[in-house]
Structures are given as structure tokens and as C-alpha cells.
N, C-alpha and C positions, 0 to 999 in steps of 0.2 A: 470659527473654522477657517483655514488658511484655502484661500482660492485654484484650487488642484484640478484639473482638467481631466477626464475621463474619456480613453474610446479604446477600442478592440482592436490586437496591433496586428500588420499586415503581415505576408509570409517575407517578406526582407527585413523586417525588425525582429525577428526571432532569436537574432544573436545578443540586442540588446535582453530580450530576456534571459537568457543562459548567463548573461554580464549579470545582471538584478539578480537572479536565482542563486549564483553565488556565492554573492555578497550578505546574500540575506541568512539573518540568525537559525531558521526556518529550511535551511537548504535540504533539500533531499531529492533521492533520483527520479523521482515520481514528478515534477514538476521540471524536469530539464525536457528541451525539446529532443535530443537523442530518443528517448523515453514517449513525447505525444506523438512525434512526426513517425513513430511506431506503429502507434494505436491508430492513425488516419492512412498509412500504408497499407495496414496489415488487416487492419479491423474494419475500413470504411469510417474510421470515428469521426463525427463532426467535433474538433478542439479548437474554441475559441479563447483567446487570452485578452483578458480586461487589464491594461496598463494605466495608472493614474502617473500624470505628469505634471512637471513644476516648473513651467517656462521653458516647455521642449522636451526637458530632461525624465527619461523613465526613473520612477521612485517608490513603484509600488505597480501592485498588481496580483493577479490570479487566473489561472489557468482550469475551463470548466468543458467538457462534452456536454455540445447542444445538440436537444432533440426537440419533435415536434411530436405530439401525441390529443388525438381530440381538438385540435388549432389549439392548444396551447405551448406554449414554449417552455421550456421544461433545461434548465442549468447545471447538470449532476458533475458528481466525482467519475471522472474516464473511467472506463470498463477495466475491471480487474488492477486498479491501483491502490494503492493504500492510503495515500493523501493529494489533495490540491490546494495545497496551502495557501492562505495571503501570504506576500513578500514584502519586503521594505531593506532600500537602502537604507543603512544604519546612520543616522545623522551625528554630524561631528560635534559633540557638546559636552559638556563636563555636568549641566544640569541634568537630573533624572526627570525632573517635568517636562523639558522644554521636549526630550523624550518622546516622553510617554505622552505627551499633548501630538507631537509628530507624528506618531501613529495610529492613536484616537484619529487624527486628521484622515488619514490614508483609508482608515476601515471603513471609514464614516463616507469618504466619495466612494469605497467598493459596492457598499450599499444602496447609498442610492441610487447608482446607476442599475445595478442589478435588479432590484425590485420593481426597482419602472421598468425593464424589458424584459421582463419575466414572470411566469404566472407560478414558478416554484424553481428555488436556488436550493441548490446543496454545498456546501466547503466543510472538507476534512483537514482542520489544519494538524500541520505537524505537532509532536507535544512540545517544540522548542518556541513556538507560539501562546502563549501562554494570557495576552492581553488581547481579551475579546468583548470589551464593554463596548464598544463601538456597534458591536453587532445587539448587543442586549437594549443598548439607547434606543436603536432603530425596533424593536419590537422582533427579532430574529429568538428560532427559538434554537437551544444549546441541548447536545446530549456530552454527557462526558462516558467515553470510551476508553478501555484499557488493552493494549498491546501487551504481551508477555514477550521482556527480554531477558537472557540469559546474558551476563559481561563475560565474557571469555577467558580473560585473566584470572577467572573466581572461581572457576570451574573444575569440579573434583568427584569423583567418580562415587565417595564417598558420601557426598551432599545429595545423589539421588534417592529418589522414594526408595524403600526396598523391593517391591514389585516390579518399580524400572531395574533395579540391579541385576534380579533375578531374574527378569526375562531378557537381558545381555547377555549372561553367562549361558544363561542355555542357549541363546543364538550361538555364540562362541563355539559351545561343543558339537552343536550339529553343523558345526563348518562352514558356516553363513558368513561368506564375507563383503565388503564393500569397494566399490572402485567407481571410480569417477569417468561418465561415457560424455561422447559427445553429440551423438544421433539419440533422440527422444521417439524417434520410432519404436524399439524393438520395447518399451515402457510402455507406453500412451494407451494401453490397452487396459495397462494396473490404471492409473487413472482415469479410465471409465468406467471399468467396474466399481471402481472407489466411490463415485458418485453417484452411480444405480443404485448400489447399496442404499444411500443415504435417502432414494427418491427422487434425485434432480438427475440435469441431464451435466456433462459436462461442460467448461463453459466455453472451452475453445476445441474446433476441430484439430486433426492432425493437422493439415495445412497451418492454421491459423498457429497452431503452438510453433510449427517448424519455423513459422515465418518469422514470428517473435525471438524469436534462439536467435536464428541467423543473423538479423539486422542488430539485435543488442551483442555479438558478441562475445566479447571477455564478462562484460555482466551478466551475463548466464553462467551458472555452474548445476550439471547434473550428477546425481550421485545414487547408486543405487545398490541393493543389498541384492546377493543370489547366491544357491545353491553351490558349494564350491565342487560338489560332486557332478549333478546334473546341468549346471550352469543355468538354473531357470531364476529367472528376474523373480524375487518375492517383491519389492519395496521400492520406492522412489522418492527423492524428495529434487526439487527444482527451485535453486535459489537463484534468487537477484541481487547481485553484488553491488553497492554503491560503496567504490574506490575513493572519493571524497572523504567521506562519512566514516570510513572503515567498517562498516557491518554489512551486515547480512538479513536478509530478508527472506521468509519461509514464506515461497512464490504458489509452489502445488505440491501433494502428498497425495501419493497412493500408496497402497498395498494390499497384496490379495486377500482374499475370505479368509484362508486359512491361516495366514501368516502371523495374524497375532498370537499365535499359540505356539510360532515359532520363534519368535522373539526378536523376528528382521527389523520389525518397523523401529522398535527400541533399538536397537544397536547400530539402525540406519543414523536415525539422529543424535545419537551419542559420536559414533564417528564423526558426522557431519560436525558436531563443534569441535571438535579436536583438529576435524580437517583448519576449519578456518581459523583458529587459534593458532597454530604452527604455522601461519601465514602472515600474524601479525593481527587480523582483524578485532577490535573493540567489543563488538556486540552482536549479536545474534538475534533477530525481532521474528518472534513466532506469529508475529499479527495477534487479531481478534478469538477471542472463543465463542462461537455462535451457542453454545450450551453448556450447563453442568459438566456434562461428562468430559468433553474436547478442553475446558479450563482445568479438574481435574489431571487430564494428559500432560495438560503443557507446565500445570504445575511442579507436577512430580522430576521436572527436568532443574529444578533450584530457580525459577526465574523469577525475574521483577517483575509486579504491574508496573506499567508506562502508562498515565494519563496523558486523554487527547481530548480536543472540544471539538465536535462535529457540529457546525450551525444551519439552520435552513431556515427559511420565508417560504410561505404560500399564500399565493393569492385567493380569494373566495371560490373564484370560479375552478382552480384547483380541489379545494375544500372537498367542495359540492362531486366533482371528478371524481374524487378518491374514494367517497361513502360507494359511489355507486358501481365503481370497479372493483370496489372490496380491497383497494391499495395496490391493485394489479396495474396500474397507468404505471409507475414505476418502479423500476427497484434500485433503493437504495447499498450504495457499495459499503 
């Protein structure tokens, strides 16, 4: 294992990581600092980034929310992100080994360091990440997750379920249409009820959502389906744009009680790919399906499973935490 040097880089190396992030195969918005120094304005978030270096030079790394729970220290995926990937400059070489030995090398110091300061790690890496032995060498355990994305280019109004068809056309006829706002206020309301519904609470206040809109920007785009008559909001979806990357990211969804029987929330997100198709964009990533039914939804829209590796370590005294909280010490994003 090549002699790599490990420690948690200050807030005036933050550009070096944006430089790393990339460069790296692995890039995504979730892991740029526009994106943390978000979540630490806006949310209070503790985000610390683990840099491995190679004679000075950043070469690697990972960007995790630390908390403290029970005096244990606790390493997660930031609030409401989709990944906190390892990085890696891509090494100049014509060999595949010497490779994929460079990166074994990199995962291999993210570990160790990690596990000796922490009594539970979590990393969601991107699915462009795809070499995670390093983490399996060290005793880390792996779940493989699947994203549902839609390619844009592919997309045809005929490849939807028939049920999604049919509840389009009836939004269509009862005059339901969509247009793109830029205040989340006169919404924020379908997304709480969205989440009452379901039993939880929402996970961001009005504040906390407005404040995320505003400091990201153009990476926000809000879209929302309403009555063309009454002008009443049925729908909402709230995506995060990564301009790099060219896709799109399904951020929040709401819609009222009634509205599935009006067929907004369908015709929401059938616009919404066509919105960002007509703009050029690649891909559409609906995220996870926390169940049957919500995989069902996302399927019926023609999408890809995307596999991803999520890895974590925990310590004993974690372990022993966790029986006795019933798994409430944390929640996993």
C-alpha cells in the first residue's frame, strides 16, 4: 500500500476539493462545496471532508456530516443528499492495474482513517464508482441500491404504463396545466401534507427549503401542475439540476389527497422530462423507491434501475447503541 497521508481539509482548501470533485469519475453535485457549504448555512450541518494526499497533493477524498449522539461520533451521508462519494484523481497510466492498485490505495487510507475516528461511517457512492474492495478488505459492510433513471433522448409518451397514459389525458382534459415558479412558498404546503399523509414529518421547514432554493440558484428548478380554471396548486416537484452532469435530480414531490384521481402528479412529471429534454439534459434520476408501490410509480415512467454501493462500519459500542435505540440513534439517507 503506497504511503498516502490522511486528515480533514480546512475551510481555505475547499477549492482544492471542488478541483478533486471534478476531475473525479464519480463527480456529482452532491459532493461539490456550492452544495455542503449549503447544508452548513442553511441547515447547521456539521460537513467534514477527509482528503488523502500524496506529497502535499489532494488525490482523494470524501465529504461526510458529523454528528455526536450518545458520545459517539457518528460519520453519515449530509442531510437530504443523494451521495457522498469517494473521489480520486484519475492517475496518468496506460496500465489497468497500476489503476485500480491506485485506488485500492486511496479507499484503503479513507478507511482507515475513518474507522479509527468513528464509532459508525456511512458513504453513498455514486454508481460511477463502481470499485469498492478496498472497503470489503477492511471488513465495511456494502448494500447495493438502485436509482430509477429515465434517459431523456428515450423518452416517448408511448413507452409509458397505460395507467400513467391515462391518468395524463384526463389531467389534460380537466385543464391541468404546468409552469415553472420560482417562490416555493405558495407549494410548501402540498409537501407537507405529502408527508403527513405518509406518517413523517417534513424534512425541511419553509425557511430551511427557501434558504436552499436561494443560495443554489439556477440548480433549482420548481415546477408545478394547477387548476387552469381556479388556479389551485394540485402538484409539485422540486428538482436539482447538476449542469456538469447534464441531469436532473427528483429533489421533493408533493401532491394533494385528491389529486391523484386527477391525474396532476402524472402529467406533473411527464412535463417535467420533456421540460428538461428540450433543454438538452441526459438524464432524469428519480432517486430511491423506499417501497413496492413508490418502485411501481417510478417504473411505470420507462426508467433504468442505476446501481449504487452504499458502504458503512460500525463500531461495538455503536452495535450495542443501536439494539437499544431500536436503530433511532440514526437515520440513514
Amino acid at each position: 500500500m503506497a504511503s498516502y497521508t490522511t486528515r480533514y481539509l480546512a475551510q481555505g482548501e475547499h477549492d482544492q476539493w471542488d478541483e478533486l470533485v471534478s476531475q473525479s469519475p464519480a463527480y456529482n453535485i452532491f459532493d461539490t462545496t456550492l452544495w455542503l457549504d449549503t447544508l452548513s448555512s442553511v441547515l447547521n450541518c456539521n460537513i467534514q471532508i477527509l482528503g488523502v494526499f500524496n506529497k502535499g497533493t489532494l488525490i482523494g477524498g470524501v465529504a461526510l456530516e458529523v454528528v455526536v449522539k450518545f458520545r459517539l461520533k457518528i460519520a453519515n451521508v449530509p442531510q437530504i443528499s443523494h451521495f457522498n462519494s469517494c473521489h480520486y484523481v484519475p492517475r496518468d497510466t496506460q496500465y489497468k492495474e497500476r489503476q485500480s492498485r491506485y485506488i485500492q490505495d486511496i479507499v484503503m487510507s479513507i478507511t482507515e482513517k475513518l474507522q479509527n475516528d468513528f464509532h459508525y461511517v456511512v458513504i453513498a457512492n455514486h454508481p460511477e464508482f463502481k470499485d469498492i474492495r478496498g472497503f470489503l478488505w477492511k471488513d465495511w459492510n456494502q448494500n447495493v441500491l438502485y436509482s430509477y433513471r429515465a434517459y431523456l433522448d428515450k423518452i416517448d409518451f408511448t413507452q409509458l404504463s397505460s395507467s400513467k397514459r391515462g391518468w395524463i389525458k384526463k389531467a389534460q382534459k380537466k385543464m391541468i396545466v404546468t409552469e415553472e415558479i420560482k417562490d416555493i412558498t405558495p407549494v410548501y404546503g402540498i409537501l407537507e401534507r405529502t408527508y403527513t399523509r405518509q406518517g413523517i414529518k417534513c424534512p425541511l421547514t419553509l425557511d430551511e427549503l427557501s434558504g436552499i432554493c436561494g443560495r443554489m440558484g439556477d440548480n433549482i428548478v420548481i415546477l408545478a401542475a394547477k387548476e387552469q380554471v381556479s388556479e389551485r396548486y394540485e402538484a409539485v416537484i422540486i428538482c436539482f439540476v447538476d449542469y456538469k452532469n447534464s441531469c436532473v435530480h427528483d429533489f421533493f414531490v408533493g401532491y394533494e389527497h385528491e389529486s391523484p384521481g386527477s391525474g396532476a402528479n402524472a402529467l406533473l412529471r411527464w412535463e417535467a422530462m420533456k421540460y428538461f429534454k428540450n433543454r438538452g439534459f441526459e438524464y432524469f434520476d428519480y432517486g430511491q423507491a423506499a417501497s413496492p408501490s413508490k418502485a411501481s410509480f417510478k417504473g411505470e415512467f420507462s426508467t433504468a434501475l442505476v446501481p449504487f454501493y452504499r458502504v458503512s462500519k460500525s463500531s461495538l459500542p455503536f452495535s450495542i447503541a443501536w439494539h437499544l435505540t431500536k436503530g433511532r440513534i440514526v437515520q440513514v439517507q
